[in-house]
Each structure stands twice: as C-alpha cells, then as structure tokens.
FIKOLZA-1660 file (N, C-alpha, C; in steps of 0.1 Angstrom, whole numbers, plus 5000, padded with zeros to 4 digits):
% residues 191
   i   px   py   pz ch aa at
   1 5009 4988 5000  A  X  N
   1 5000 5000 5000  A  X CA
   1 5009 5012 5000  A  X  C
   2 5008 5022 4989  A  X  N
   2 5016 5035 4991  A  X CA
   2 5014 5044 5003  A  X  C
   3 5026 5050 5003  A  X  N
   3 5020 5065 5017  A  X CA
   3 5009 5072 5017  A  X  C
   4 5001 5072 4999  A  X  N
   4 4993 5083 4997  A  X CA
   4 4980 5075 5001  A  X  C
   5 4983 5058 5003  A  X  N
   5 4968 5058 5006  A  X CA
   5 4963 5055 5025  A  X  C
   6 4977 5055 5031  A  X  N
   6 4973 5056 5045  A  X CA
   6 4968 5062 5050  A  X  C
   7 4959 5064 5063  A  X  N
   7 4951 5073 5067  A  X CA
   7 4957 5076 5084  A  X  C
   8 4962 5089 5084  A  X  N
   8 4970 5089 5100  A  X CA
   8 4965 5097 5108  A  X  C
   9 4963 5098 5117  A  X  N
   9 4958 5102 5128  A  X CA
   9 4959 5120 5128  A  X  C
  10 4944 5124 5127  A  X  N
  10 4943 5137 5126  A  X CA
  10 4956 5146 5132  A  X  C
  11 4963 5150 5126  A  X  N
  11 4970 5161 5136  A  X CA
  11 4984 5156 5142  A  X  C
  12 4988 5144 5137  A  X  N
  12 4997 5138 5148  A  X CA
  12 5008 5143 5133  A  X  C
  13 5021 5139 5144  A  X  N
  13 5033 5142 5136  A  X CA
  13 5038 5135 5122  A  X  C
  14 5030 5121 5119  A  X  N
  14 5030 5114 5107  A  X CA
  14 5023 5119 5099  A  X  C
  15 5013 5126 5100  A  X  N
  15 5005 5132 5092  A  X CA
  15 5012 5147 5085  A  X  C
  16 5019 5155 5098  A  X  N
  16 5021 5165 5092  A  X CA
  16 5037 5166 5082  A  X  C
  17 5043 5158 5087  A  X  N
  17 5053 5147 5078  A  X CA
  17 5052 5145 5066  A  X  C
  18 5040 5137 5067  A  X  N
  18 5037 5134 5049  A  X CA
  18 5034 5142 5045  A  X  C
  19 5022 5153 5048  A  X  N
  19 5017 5164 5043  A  X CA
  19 5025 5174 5040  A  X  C
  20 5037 5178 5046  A  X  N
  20 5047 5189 5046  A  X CA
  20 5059 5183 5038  A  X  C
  21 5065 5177 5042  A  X  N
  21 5076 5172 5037  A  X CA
  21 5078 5157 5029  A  X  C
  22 5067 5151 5025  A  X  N
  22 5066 5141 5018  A  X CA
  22 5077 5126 5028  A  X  C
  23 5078 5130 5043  A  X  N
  23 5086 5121 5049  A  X CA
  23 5080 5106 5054  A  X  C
  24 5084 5098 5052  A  X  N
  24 5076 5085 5055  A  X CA
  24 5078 5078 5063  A  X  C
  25 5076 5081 5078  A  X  N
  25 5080 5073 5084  A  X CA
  25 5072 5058 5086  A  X  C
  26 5062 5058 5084  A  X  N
  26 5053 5047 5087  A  X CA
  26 5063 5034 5076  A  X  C
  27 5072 5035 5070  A  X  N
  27 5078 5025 5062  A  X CA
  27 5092 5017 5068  A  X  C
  28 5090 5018 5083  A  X  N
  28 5100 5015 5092  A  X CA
  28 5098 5003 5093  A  X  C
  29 5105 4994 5093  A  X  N
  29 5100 4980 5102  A  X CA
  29 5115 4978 5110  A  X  C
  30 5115 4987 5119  A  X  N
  30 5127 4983 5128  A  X CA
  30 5138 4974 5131  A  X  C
  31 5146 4974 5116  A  X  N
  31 5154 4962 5117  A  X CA
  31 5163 4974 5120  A  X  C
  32 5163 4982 5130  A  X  N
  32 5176 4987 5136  A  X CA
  32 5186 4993 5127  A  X  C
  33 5190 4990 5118  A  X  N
  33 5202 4998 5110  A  X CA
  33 5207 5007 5110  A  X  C
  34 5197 5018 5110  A  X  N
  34 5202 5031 5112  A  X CA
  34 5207 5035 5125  A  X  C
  35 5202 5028 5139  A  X  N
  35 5208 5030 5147  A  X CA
  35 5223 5025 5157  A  X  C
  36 5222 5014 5147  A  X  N
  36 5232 5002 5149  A  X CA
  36 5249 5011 5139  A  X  C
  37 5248 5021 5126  A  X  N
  37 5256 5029 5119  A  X CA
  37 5260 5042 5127  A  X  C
  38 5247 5044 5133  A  X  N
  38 5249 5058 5137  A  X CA
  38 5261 5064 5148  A  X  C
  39 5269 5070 5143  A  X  N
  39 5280 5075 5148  A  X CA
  39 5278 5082 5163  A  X  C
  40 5271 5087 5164  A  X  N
  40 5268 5093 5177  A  X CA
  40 5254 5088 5187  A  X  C
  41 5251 5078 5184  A  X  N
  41 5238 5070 5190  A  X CA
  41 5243 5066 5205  A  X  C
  42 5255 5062 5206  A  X  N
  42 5257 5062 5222  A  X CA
  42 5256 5071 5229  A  X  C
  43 5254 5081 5226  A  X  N
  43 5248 5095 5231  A  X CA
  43 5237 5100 5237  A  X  C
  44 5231 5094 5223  A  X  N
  44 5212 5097 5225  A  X CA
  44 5203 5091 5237  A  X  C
  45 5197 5100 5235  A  X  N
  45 5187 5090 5244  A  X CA
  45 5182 5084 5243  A  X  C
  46 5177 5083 5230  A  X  N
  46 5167 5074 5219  A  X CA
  46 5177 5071 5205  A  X  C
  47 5179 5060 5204  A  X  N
  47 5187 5055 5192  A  X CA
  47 5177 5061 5181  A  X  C
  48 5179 5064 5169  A  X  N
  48 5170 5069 5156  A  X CA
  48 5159 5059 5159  A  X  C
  49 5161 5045 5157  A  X  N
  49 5149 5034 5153  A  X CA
  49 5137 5036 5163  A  X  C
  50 5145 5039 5178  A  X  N
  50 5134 5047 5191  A  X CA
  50 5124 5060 5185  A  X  C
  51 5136 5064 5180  A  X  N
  51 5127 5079 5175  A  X CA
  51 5116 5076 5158  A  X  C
  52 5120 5067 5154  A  X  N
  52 5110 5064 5143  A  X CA
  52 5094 5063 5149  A  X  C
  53 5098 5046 5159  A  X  N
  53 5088 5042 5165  A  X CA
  53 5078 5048 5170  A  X  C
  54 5087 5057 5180  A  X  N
  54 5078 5070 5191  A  X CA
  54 5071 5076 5179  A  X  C
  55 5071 5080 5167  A  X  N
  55 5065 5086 5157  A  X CA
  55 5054 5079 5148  A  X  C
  56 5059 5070 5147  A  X  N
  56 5049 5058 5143  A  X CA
  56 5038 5057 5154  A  X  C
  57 5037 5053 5164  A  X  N
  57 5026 5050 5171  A  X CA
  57 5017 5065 5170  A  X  C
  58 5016 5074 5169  A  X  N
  58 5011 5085 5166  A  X CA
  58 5001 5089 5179  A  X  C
  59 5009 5085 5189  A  X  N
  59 5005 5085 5205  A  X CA
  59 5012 5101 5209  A  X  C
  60 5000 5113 5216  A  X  N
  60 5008 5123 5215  A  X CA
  60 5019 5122 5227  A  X  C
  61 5015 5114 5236  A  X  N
  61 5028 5110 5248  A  X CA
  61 5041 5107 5236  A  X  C
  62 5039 5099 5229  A  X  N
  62 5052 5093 5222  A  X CA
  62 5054 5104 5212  A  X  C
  63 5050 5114 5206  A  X  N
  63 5046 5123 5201  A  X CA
  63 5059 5133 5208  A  X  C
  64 5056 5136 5223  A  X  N
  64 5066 5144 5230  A  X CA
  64 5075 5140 5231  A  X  C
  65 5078 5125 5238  A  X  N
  65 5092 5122 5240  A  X CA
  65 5103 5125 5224  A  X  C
  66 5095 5120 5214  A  X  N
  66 5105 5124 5205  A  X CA
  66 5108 5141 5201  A  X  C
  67 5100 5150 5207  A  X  N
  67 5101 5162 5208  A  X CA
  67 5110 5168 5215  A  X  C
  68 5113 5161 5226  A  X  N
  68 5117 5165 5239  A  X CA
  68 5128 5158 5242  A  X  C
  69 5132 5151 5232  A  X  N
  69 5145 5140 5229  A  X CA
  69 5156 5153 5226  A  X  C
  70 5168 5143 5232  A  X  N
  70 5184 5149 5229  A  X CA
  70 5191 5145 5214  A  X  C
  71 5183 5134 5208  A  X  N
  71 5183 5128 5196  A  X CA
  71 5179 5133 5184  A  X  C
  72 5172 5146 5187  A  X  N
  72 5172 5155 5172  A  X CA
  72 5188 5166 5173  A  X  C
  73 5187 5165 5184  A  X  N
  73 5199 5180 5185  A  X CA
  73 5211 5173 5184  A  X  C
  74 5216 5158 5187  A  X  N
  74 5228 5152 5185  A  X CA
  74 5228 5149 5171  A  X  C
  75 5217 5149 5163  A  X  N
  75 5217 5142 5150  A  X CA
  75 5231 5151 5143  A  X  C
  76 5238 5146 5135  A  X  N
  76 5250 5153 5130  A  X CA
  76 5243 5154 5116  A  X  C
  77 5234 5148 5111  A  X  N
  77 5226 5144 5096  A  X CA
  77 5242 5143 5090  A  X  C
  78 5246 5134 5092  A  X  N
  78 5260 5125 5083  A  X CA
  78 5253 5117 5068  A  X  C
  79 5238 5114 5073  A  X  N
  79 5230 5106 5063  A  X CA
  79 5233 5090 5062  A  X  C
  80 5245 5086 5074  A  X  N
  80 5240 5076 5076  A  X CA
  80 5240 5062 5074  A  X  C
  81 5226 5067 5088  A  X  N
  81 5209 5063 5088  A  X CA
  81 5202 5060 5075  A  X  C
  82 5201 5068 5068  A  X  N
  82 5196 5066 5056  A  X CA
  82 5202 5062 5046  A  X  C
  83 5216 5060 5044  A  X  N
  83 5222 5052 5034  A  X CA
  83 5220 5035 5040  A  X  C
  84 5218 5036 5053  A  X  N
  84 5217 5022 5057  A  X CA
  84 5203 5011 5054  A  X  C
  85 5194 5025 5058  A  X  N
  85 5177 5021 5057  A  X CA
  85 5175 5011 5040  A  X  C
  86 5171 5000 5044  A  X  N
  86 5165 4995 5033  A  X CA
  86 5152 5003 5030  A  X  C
  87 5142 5008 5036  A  X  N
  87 5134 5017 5034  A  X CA
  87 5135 5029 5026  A  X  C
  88 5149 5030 5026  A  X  N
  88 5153 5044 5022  A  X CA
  88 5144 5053 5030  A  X  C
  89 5141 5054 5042  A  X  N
  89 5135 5065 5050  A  X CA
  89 5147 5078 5050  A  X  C
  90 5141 5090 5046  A  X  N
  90 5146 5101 5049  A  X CA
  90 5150 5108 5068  A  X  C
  91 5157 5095 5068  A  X  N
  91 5158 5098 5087  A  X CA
  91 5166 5114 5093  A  X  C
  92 5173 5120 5084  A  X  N
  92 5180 5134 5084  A  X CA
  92 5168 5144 5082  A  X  C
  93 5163 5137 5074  A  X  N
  93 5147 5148 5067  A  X CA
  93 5137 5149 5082  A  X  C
  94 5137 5131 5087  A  X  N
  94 5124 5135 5100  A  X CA
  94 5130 5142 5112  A  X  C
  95 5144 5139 5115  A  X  N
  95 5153 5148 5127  A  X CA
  95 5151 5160 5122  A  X  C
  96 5155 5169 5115  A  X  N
  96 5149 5178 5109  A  X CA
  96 5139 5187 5114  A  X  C
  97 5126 5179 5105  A  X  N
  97 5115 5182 5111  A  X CA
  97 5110 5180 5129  A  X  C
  98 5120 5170 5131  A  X  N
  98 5114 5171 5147  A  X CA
  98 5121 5182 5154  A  X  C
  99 5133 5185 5149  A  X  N
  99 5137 5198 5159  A  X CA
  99 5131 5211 5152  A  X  C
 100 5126 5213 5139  A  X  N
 100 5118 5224 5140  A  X CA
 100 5104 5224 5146  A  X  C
 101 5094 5215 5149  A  X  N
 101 5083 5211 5155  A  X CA
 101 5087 5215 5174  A  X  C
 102 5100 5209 5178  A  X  N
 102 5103 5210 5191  A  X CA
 102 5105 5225 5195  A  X  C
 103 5110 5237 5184  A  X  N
 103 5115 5248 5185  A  X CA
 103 5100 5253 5183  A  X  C
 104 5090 5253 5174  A  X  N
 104 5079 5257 5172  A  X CA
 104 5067 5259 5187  A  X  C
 105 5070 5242 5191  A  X  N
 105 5061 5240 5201  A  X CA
 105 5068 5247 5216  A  X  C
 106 5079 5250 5218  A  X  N
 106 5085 5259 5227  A  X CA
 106 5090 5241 5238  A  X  C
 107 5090 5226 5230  A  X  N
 107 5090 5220 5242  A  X CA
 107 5110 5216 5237  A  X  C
 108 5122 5219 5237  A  X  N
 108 5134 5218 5229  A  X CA
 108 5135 5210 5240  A  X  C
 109 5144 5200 5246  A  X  N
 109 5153 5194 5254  A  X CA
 109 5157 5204 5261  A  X  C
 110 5158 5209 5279  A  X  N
 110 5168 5220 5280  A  X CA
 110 5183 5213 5277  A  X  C
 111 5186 5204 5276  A  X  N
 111 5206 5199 5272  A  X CA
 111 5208 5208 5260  A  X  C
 112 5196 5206 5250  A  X  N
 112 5202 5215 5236  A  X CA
 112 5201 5230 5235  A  X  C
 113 5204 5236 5246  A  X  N
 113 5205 5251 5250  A  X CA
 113 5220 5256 5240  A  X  C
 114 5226 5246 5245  A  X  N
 114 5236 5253 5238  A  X CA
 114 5239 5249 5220  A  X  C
 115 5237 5238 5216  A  X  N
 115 5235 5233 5205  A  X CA
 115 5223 5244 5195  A  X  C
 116 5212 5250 5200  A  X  N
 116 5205 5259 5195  A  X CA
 116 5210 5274 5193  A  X  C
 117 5220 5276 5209  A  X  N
 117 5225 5289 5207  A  X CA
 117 5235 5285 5196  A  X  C
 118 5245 5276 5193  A  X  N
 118 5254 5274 5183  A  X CA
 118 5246 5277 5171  A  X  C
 119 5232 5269 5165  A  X  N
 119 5230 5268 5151  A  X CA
 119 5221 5285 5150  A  X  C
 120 5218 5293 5162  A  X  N
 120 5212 5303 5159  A  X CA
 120 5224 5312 5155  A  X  C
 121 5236 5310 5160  A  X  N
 121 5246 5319 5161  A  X CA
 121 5254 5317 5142  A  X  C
 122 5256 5306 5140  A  X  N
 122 5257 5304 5125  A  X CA
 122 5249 5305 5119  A  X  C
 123 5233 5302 5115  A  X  N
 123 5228 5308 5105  A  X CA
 123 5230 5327 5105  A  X  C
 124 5232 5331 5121  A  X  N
 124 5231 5348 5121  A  X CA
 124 5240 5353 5109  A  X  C
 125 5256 5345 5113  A  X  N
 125 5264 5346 5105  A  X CA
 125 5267 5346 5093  A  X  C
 126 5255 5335 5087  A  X  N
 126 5259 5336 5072  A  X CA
 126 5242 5342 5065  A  X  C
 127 5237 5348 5070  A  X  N
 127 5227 5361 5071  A  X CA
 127 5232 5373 5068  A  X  C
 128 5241 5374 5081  A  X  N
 128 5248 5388 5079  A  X CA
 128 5261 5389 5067  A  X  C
 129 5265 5378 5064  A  X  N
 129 5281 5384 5053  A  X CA
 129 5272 5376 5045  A  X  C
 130 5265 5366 5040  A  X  N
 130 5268 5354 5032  A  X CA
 130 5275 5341 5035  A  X  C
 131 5285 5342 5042  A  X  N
 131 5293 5333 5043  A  X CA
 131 5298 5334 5060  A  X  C
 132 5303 5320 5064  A  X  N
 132 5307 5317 5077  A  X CA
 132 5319 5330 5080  A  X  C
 133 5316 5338 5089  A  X  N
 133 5326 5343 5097  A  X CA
 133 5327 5342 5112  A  X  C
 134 5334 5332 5114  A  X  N
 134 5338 5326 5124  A  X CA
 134 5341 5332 5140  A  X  C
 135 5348 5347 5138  A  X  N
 135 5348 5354 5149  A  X CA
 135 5334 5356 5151  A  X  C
 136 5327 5366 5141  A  X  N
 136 5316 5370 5145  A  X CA
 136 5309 5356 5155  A  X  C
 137 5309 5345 5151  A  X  N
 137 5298 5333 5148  A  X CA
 137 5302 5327 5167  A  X  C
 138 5319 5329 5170  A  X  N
 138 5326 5324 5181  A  X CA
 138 5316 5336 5191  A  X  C
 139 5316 5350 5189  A  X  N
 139 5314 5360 5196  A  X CA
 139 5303 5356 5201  A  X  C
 140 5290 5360 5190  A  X  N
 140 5278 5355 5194  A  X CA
 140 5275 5343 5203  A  X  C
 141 5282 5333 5199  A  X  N
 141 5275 5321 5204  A  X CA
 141 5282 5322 5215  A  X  C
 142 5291 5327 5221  A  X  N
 142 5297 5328 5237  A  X CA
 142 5286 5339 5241  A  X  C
 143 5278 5348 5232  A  X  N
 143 5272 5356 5245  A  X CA
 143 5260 5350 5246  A  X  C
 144 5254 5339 5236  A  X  N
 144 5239 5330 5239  A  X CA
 144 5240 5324 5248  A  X  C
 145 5256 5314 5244  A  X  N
 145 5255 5303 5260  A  X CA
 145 5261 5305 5269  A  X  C
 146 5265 5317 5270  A  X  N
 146 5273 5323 5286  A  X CA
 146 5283 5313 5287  A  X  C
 147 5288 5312 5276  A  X  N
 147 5302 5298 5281  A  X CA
 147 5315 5306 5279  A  X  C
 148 5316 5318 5279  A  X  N
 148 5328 5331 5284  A  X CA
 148 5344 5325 5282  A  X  C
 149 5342 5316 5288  A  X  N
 149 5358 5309 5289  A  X CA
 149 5364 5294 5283  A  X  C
 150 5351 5290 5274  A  X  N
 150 5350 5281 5271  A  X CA
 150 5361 5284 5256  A  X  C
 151 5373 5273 5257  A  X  N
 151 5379 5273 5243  A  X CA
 151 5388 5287 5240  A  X  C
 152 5390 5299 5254  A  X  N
 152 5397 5306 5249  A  X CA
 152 5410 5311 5248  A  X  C
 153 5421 5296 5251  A  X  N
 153 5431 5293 5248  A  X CA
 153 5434 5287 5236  A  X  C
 154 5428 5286 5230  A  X  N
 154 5425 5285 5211  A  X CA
 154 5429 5299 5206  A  X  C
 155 5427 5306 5210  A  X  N
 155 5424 5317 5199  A  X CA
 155 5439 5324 5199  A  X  C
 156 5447 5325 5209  A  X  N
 156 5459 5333 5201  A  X CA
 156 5466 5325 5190  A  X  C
 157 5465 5306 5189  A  X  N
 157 5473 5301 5179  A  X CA
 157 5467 5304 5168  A  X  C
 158 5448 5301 5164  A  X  N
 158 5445 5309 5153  A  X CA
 158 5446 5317 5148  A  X  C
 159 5444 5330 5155  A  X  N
 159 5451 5338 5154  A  X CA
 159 5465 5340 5142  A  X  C
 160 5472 5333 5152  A  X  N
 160 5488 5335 5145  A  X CA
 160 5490 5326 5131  A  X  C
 161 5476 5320 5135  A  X  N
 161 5474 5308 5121  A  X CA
 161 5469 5310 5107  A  X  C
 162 5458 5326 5109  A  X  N
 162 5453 5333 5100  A  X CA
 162 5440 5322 5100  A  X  C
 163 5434 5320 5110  A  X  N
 163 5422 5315 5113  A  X CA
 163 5413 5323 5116  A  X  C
 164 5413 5330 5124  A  X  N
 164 5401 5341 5127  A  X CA
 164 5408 5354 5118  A  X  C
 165 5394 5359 5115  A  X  N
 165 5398 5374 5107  A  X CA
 165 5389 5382 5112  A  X  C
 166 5391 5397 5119  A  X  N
 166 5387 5404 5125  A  X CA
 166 5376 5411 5114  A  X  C
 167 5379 5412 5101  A  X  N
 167 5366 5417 5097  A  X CA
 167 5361 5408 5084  A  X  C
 168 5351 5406 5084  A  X  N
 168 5341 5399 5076  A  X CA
 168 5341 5398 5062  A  X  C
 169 5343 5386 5051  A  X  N
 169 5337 5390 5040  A  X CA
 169 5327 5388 5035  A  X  C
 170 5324 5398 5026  A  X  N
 170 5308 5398 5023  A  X CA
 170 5307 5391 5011  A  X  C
 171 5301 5381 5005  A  X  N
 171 5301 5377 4996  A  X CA
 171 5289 5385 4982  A  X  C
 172 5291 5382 4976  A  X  N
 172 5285 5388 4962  A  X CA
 172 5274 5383 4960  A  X  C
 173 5264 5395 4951  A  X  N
 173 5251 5385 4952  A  X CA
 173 5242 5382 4968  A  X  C
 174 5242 5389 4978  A  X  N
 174 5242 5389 4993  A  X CA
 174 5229 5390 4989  A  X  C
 175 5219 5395 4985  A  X  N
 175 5202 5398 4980  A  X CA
 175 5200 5387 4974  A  X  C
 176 5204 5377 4969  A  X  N
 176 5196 5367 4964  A  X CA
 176 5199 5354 4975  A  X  C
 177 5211 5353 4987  A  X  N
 177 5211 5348 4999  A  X CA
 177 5198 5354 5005  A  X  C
 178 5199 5365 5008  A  X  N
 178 5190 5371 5017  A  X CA
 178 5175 5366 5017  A  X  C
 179 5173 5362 5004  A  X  N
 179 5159 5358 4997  A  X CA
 179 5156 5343 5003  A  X  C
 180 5168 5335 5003  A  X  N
 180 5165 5323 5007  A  X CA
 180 5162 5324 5021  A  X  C
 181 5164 5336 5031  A  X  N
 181 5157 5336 5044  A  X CA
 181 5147 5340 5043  A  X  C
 182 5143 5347 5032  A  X  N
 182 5134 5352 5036  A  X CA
 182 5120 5345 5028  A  X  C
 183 5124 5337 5024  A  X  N
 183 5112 5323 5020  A  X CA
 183 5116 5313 5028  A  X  C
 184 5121 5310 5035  A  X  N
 184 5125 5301 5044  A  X CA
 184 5111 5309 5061  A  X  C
 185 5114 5321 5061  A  X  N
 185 5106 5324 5073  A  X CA
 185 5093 5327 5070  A  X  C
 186 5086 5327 5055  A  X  N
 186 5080 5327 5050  A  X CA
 186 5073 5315 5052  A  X  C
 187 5076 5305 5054  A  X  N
 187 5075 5289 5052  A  X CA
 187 5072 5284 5067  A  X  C
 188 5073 5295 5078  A  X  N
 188 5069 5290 5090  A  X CA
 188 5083 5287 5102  A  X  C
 189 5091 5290 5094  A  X  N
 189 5108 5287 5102  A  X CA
 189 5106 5296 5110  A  X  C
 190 5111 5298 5122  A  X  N
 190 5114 5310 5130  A  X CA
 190 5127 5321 5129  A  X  C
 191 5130 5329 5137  A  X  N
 191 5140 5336 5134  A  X CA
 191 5153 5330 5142  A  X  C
% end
C-alpha cells in the first residue's frame, strides 16, 4: 500500500510529515540499522529506530518524548541512517523536522540550550556576510550560551594561524542569499 493511501491520525506528527515534507515514516520495520551505523547514538537517548517508532505510534505521549529527545539535536545528519535504511527512510529529513516542530512547540530538550545557541549563532552569520565568519559566529555564540571561557586558549594560535579574521567577508550577490531567508521564514521557520 503506498504512503498516499494511508490514513494517519488527525494532527499527529506522521501526518504533518507526509503532508509537509513528503517524509515516510510509517515504512519503518525496525530492523535497527540506522541505529546500529549511527556515529553518535551512544549518546542519545533514543537510538533513531526509538525515534521512528515514538512517531509511528502517533501517541501524543510518544509524540513528546520524541520532541523532547536529545536525539534531534545530536543528529549530525551524516545521512548515515539513511544510506543504511533499506526503506530508504529520509531519517536526516524527519530529525529535521522534529527539531523544528520541538523549536515551534517551545518543548526543545533543556541539554540542547547550547546546541540551539550554536545553530542560531551560525545561521546569524551567514545572514549577515553570506558566508561563515567565524569570529563574528565564536562571539555570538559565547554571548547565547554564557560559556565566556570556554575554548579561549584556542584563539591566540588561530590567530597567528590566520584562522580568525577580525573583519568579515561579504560575499557577492548577498540579496539573492537574503531571499532564501526570507522564504524560508516565509514557510513557517522561526527567526
């Protein structure tokens, strides 16, 4: 039976899945793989195949835990999970969408406080030049996660290494970057 003819539970996260992103999770049958490859799964709290499952049951309890999981914010989306899936499940596509649903719903893991301040502090960065500027990106993200002293015996050898550059380049064409944020927050992304 295709994805298009299943019928999923009003409202639940499989639904908005297929509907939004064409993601399939319901094509799981838990032979593990993806979690059994995954580079950073001893980590998690929920191995991927946990976080499929929790999604499949379309239980809004099971619904949270995978909201409220450390397992979207450790995902490194390496892809894998998904080179492994005999399903070819798009498992980088549903982490994804679970940590923008978790950011939506205001329920994030507090552990991924700093992992959030990091990916807010780099997109800021390549918002404002086009392209990664690293001091700016270091600066910021030390004043999100108040981590002040974290890593800052690093910086005189970059420094001397021509690693960090005190001023920014702007890359060319910065208005048609700009545009891709700005259909991106168009589309329901936050800032």
């Amino acid at each position: 039976m295709s994805s298009a003819h299943v019928v999923h539970k009003k409202g639940s996260l499989m639904e908005e899945m297929l509907d939004q992103r064409h993601l399939t999770v319901q094509k799981c049958y838990q032979c593990g793989k993806c979690s059994a490859g995954c580079p950073v799964s001893e980590d998690m709290d929920y191995p991927p195949s946990v976080i499929m499952r929790l999604v499949q049951t379309e239980s809004k309890a099971n619904e949270d835990k995978a909201l409220r999981s450390m397992t979207t914010w450790l995902c490194v989306t390496c892809e894998t999970c998904a080179t492994r899936c005999p399903m070819e499940i798009d498992i980088p596509g549903v982490m994804d969408f679970l940590r923008e649903r978790s950011l939506q719903k205001g329920i994030t893991n507090p552990g991924a406080k700093n992992i959030i301040s990091f990916h807010k502090s780099f997109l800021d960065s390549i918002k404002q030049t086009g392209r990664l500027f690293e001091l700016g990106l270091v600066a910021e993200y030390k004043l999100r996660s108040l981590q002040m002293g974290q890593d800052v015996n690093l910086v005189p050898s970059m420094l001397s290494r021509g690693k960090l550059h005190f001023i920014p380049e702007v890359i060319k064409g910065r208005k048609n970057m700009l545009s891709i944020f700005k259909k991106t927050l168009k589309k329901g992304g936050k800032k």
